[in-house]
C-alpha positions in Angstrom: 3.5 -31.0 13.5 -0.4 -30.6 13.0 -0.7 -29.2 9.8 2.5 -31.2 8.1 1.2 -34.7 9.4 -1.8 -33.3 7.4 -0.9 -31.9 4.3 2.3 -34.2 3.3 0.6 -37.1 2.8 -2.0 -35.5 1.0 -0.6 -36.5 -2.8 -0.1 -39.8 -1.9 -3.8 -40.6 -1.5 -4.5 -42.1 -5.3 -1.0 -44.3 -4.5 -1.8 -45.8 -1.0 -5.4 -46.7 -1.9 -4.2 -48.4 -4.9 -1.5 -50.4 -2.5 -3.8 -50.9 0.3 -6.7 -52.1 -1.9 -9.0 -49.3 -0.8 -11.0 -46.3 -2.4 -11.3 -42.7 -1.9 -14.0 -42.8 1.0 -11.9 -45.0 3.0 -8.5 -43.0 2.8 -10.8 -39.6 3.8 -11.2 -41.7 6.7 -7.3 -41.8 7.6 -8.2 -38.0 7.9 -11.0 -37.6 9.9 -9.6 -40.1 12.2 -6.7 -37.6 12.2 -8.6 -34.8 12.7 -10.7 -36.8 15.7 -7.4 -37.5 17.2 -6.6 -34.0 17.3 -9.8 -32.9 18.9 -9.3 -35.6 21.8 -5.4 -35.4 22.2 -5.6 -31.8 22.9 -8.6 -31.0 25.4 -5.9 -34.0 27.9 -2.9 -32.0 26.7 -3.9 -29.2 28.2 -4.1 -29.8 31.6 -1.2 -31.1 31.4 1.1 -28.4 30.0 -1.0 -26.3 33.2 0.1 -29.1 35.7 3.3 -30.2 34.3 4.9 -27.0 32.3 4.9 -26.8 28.5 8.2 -28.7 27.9 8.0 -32.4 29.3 4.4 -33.0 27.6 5.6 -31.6 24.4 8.4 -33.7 24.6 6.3 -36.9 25.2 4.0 -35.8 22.2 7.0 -35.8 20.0 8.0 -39.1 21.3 4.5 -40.7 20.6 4.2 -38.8 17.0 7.6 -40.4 15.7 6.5 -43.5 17.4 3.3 -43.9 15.1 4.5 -42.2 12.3 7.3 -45.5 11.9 3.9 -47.7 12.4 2.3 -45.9 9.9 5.1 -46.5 7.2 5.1 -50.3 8.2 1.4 -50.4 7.9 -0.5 -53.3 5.3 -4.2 -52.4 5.7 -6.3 -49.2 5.4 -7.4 -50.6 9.1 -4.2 -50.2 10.2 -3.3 -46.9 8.9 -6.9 -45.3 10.3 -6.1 -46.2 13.6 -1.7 -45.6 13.7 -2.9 -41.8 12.3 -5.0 -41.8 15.0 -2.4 -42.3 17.3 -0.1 -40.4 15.3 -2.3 -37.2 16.1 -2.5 -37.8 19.8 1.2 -36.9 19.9 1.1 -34.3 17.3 -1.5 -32.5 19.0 1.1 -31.3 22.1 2.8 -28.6 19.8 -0.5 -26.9 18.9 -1.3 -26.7 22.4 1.5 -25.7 23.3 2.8 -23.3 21.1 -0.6 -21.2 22.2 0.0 -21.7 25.5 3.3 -20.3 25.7 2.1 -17.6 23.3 -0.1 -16.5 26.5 2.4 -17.1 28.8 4.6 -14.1 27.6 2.1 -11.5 26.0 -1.1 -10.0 26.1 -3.6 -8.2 24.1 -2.3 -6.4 20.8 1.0 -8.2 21.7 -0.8 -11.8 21.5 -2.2 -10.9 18.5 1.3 -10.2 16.7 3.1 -13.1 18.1 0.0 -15.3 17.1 0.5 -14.2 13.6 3.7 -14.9 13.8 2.8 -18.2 14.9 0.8 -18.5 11.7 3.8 -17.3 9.6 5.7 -20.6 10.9 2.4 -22.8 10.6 1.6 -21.6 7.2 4.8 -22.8 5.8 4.0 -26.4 6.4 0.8 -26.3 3.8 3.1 -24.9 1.1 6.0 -27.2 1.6 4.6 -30.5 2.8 2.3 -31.2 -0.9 5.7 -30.5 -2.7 7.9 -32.4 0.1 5.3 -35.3 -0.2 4.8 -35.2 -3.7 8.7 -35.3 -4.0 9.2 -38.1 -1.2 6.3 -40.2 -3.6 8.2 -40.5 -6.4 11.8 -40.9 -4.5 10.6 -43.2 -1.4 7.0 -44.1 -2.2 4.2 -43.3 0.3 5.6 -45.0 3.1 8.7 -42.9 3.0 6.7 -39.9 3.7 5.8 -40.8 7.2 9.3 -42.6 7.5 10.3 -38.8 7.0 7.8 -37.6 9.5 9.0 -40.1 12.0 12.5 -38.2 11.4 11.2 -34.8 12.0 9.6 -35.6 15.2 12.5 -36.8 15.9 14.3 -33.6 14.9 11.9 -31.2 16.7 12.6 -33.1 20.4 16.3 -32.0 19.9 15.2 -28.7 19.1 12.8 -28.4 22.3 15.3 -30.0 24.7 18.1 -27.6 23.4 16.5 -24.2 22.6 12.8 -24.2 24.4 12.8 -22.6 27.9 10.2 -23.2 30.4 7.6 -20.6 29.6 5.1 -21.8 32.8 7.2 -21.1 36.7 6.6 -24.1 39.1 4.7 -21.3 41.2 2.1 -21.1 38.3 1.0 -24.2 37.7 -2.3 -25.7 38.6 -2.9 -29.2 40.8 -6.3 -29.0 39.8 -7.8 -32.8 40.1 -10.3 -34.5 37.3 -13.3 -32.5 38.5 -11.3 -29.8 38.6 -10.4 -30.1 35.0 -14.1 -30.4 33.6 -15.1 -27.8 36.2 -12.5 -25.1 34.4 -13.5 -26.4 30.8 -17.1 -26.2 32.0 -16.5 -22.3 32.9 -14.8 -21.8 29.5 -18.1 -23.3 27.4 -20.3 -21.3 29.7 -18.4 -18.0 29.0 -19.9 -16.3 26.2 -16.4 -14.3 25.8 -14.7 -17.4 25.2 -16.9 -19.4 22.9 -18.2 -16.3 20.7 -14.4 -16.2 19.0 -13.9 -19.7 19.8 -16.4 -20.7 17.3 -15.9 -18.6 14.8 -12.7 -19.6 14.3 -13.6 -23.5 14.6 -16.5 -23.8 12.4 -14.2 -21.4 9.6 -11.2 -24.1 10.2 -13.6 -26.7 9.9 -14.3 -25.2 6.0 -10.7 -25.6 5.6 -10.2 -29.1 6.5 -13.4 -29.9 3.9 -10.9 -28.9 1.3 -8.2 -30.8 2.8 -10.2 -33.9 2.8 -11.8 -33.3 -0.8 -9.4 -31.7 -2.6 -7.1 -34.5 -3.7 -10.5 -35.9 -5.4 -11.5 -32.6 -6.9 -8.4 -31.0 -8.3 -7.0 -34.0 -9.3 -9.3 -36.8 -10.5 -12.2 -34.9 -11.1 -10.4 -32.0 -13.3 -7.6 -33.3 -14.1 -4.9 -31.4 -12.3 -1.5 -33.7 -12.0 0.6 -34.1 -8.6 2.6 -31.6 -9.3 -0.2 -28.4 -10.3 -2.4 -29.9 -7.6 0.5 -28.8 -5.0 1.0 -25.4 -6.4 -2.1 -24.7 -5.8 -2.4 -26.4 -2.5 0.6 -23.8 -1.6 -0.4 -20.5 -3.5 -3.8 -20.5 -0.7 -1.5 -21.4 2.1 0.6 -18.4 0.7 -2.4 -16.7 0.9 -3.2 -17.9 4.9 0.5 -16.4 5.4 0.3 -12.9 4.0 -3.1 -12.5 5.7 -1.9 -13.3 8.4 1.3 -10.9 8.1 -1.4 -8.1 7.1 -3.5 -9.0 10.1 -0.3 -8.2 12.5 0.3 -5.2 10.8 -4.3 -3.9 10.9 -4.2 -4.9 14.7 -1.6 -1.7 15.4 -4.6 0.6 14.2 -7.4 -1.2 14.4 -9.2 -3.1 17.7 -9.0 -6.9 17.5 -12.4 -7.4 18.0 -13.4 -5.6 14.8 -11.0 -6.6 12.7 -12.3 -10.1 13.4 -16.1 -8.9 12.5 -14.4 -7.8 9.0 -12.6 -10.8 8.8 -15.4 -13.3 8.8 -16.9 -11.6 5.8 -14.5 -12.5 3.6 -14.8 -16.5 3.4 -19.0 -15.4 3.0 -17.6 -14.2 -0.1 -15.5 -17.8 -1.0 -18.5 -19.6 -0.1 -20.7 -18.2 -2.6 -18.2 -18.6 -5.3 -17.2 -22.3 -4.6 -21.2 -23.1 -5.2 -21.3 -21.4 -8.1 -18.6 -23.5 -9.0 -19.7 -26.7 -7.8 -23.0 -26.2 -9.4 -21.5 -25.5 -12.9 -19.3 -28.7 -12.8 -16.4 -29.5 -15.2 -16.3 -25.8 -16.3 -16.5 -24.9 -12.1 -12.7 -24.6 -12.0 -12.4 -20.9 -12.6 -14.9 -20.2 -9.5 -13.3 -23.2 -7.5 -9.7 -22.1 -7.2 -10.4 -18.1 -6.3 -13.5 -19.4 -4.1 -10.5 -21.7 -2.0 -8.2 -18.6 -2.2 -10.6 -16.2 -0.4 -11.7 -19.0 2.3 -8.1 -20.0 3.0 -6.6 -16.9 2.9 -9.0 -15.2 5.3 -8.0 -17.8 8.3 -4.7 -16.1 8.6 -6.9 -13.4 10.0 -9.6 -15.7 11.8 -7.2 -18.0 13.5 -5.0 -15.6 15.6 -7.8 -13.2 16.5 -10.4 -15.7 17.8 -7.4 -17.5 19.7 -6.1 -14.1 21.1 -9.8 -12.9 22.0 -11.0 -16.0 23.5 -7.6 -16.9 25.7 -7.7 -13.3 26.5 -9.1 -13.2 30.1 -7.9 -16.9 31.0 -3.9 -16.6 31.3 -4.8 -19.0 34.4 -5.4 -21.6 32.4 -4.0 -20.6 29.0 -3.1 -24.4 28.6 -6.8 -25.4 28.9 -8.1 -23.0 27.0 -6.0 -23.4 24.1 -7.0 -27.1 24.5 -10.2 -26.4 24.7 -10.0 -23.9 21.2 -8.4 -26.7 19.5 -10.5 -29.9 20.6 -13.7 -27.2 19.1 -11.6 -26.8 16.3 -10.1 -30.5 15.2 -13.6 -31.7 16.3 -15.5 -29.6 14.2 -12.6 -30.5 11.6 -13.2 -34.2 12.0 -17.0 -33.8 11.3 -16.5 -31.8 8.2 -14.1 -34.1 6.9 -16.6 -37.3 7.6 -19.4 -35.3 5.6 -17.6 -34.5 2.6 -16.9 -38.6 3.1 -20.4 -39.5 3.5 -21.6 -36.8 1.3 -19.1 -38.0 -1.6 -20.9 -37.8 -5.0 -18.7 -37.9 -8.2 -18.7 -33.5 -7.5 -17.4 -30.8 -5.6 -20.6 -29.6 -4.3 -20.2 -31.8 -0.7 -16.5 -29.8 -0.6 -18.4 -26.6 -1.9 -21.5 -26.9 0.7 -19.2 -28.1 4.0 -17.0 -25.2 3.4 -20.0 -22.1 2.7 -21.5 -23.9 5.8 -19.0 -23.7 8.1 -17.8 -19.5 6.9 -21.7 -18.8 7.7 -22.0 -20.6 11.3 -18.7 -19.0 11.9 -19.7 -15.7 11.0 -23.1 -15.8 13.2 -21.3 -17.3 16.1 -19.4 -14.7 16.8 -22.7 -12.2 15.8 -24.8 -13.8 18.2 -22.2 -14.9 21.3 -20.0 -11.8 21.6 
């Protein structure tokens, strides 16, 4: 729900500022007030997947998602659409809680680690199909067809929980812990060095990634040229990238301890970074270091993403739904600042992408040197 809310509106963004009367700084805004939904949605969705079980609040997510999405495609002013996407993500937070909550629910350790790729697997398909589903909605529907489809989907999904998802959390399990006792758990969590070495690592990486979400409608396609169509391609050839890593990284962790794999891991967007300011610096021309810069960075978070979550949640299957909440507040939090600095930062070049994203591969990779 996350990542499709995200991604499939993503072409639209030259067509609804030109019918909302607005510019390019404005509609990054509709993301970062995405992203800041996110952050907030999940550290209360938590708690209550722990207090409640995972189904009911996942349910009521979905319910609240379709809910804004329809509000969304009704919307008249940029105003409007900043704060219905912020609503929008309160509800499409639940399934990114949840989904790592239940993942911790059933396995451990080396077994985490697979099913979290797996998990990634099913994630990374949204970045690959939603440009081309909202590029093909755009031209069909026009932009507010693409949330009316959302709204359907959300729809969709809350059949699909009621009918197929078992209760992953026994009554016996679940916490009554009271508003104290909430903080006082995520207070433990950012006091415990095991949890927020990994945490932040892969936070401040994600946060890289939602940089080039933000920017990359602007750079591909206005600043070199790159129609709809190509833009999506390439939008989907890096999240084909997240997914094989990601596939590769389920296969490493069978020979290979989590914990280093993650140390080798982080290396690799060091290596993006570098490239995507040389490419940034060189300007029109910058395209052949851009794209291979965005491949490396992208790609290495199917590695990133499931090993932090699986070596931070690790010693907390008490309060798996917190943590996770917890892992993706960090995340969508950090994600909500980068995409307000390539906003604020927004020059006429890619270097604000280019400088967010080296940034953020760097913090991650001495976070996890310095906390763990």
């Amino acid at each position: 729900m996350g990542p499709l809310a995200i991604d499939t509106y993503l072409p639209a963004f030259p067509a609804i500022a030109l019918s909302l009367g607005t510019d390019a700084a404005r509609m990054q805004g509709t993301l970062a007030a995405y992203f800041a939904g996110l952050a907030l949605g999940q550290a209360a969705m938590g708690p209550a997947s722990d207090r409640f079980g995972r189904r009911w609040p996942l349910l009521a997510g979905l319910a609240l998602f379709a809910i804004a999405s329809l509000g969304c495609a009704l919307a008249t002013s940029v105003d409007q659409l900043t704060l219905l996407r912020f609503a929008q993500s309160l509800g499409g937070c639940a399934g990114m809680v949840i989904a790592r909550a239940v993942v911790r629910d059933v396995a451990q350790e080396q077994a985490a680690v697979r099913l979290m790729a797996r998990l990634m697997l099913v994630m990374g398909l949204a970045p690959i199909l939603a440009p081309l589903l909202g590029g093909w909605l755009l031209s069909v529907m026009g932009w507010r067809g693409i949330f009316a489809t959302l709204a359907a989907y959300a729809a969709a999904m809350a059949c699909v929980v009621w009918f197929l998802l078992p209760e992953t959390l026994p009554v016996e399990r679940r916490r009554r812990d009271s508003m104290m006792g909430i903080l006082r758990v995520y207070g433990q969590l950012l006091a415990d060095r095991r949890f927020m070495g990994p945490a932040l690592a892969g936070a401040l990486c994600l946060g890289g990634m939602f940089a080039y979400i933000a920017s990359s409608p602007f750079v591909m396609m206005e600043l070199h040229g790159l129609s709809p169509s190509v833009y999506a391609m390439v939008f989907g050839a890096n999240a084909a990238g997240l997914i094989l890593m990601s596939q590769v990284n389920a296969w490493a962790t069978r020979h290979v301890s989590p914990a280093r794999l993650l140390r080798i891991a982080l290396l690799v967007p060091l290596a993006g970074g570098v490239l995507l300011l040389i490419g940034a610096a060189i300007g029109p021309g910058g395209l052949v270091f851009l794209l291979p810069g965005l491949a490396l960075s992208i790609a290495a978070l199917g590695a990133i993403l499931p090993l932090s979550a699986a070596i931070a949640m690790q010693p907390h299957g008490r309060v798996a739904g917190s943590a996770s909440a917890l892992l993706g507040t960090l995340q969508f939090s950090l994600g909500a600042v980068a995409g307000a600095l390539t906003g604020l930062l927004h020059d006429g070049t890619a270097l604000p992408m280019a400088v967010v994203v080296a940034c953020g591969s760097l913090g991650g990779f001495l976070a996890y040197r310095v906390l763990r």
